[in-house]
N, C-alpha and C positions, 0 to 999 in steps of 0.2 A: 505508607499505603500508596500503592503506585496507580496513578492516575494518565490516564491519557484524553485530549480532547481534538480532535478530527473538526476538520473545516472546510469552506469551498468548493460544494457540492451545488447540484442544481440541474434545471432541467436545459439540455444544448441541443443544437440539432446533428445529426448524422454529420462528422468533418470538425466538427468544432473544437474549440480546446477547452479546458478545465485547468487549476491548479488549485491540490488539496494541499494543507497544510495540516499537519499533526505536532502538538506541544504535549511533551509528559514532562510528570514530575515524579517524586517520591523512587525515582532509581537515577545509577550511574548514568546516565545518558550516555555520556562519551566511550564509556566501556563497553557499550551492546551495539554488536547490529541491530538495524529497524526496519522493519516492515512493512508491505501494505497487504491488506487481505479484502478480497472480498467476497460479497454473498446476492447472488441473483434469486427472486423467488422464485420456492422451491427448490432450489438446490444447494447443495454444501459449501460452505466456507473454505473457500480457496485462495492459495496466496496468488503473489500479483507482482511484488517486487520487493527486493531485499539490498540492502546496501551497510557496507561494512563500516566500523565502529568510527574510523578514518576517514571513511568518504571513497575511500580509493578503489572500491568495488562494488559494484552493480550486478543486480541479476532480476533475469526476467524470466518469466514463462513465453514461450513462444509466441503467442496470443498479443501479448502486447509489445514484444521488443520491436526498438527501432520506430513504435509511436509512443511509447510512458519512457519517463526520466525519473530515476528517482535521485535525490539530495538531500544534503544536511546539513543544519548550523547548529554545531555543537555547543556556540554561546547563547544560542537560543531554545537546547533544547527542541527541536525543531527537524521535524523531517517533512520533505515536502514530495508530490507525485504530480509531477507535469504531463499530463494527458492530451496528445493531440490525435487528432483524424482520428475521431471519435467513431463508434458504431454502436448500433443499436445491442449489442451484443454485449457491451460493457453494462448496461443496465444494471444497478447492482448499488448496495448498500458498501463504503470504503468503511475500511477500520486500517489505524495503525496498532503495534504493536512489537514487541522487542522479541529480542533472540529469534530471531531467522538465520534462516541457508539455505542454500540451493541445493538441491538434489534430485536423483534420478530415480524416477520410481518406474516400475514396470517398461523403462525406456522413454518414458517422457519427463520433459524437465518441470518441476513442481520446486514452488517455494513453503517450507515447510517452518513453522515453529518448535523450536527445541524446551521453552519452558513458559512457564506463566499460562494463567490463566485466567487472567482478568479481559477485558472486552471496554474499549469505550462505549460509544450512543453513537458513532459512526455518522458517516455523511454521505448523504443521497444523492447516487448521480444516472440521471434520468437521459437517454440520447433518443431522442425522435427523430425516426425515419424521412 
């Protein structure tokens, strides 16, 4: 049973940094890309950032690149999303989650998941203006 649990969320203000942490279990960890996604209210679950089974690849949605990082510790089980120069716009519930990739949809770059359908309890990050 594949579990995942999301961390290091909260409320910052406008600029600030954040760093989430995501621990799974009950899968190959080191065999999957991992993800981050998330969801603003009201609106749909979108990814965020994707990084390869190795570490050796990153991807972003335009939106965040160049201020999120995402990482891994594969002995850890462990992915993590470094969040700086925060905006209010980031507002939104994180989740992690496996099997991601980059892709181009209608000409914009979107981070999509290929399988699973499981969902952690996610962490909340709040940026006041």
């Amino acid at each position: 049973q594949v579990q995942v649990v999301e961390s290091g969320g909260g409320l910052v203000q406008a600029g600030g940094s954040l760093r989430l942490s995501c621990t799974a279990s009950g899968l190959t960890f080191d065999d999957l890309a991992m993800g981050w996604f998330r969801q603003a209210p009201g609106k749909e679950r979108e990814g965020v950032a994707c990084i390869s089974w190795h570490g050796e690849s990153q991807y972003y949605i335009d939106s965040v690149r160049g201020r999120f990082r995402i990482s891994r510790d594969n002995a850890k089980n462990t992915v993590y999303l470094q969040m700086n120069s925060l905006k209010p716009e980031d507002t939104a519930m994180y989740y992690c989650a496996a099997a991601c990739r980059a892709a181009v949809l209608g000409g914009v770059n979107r981070i999509v998941r290929d399988s699973g359908n499981y969902w952690g309890q996610g962490t909340m990050v709040t940026v006041s203006s």
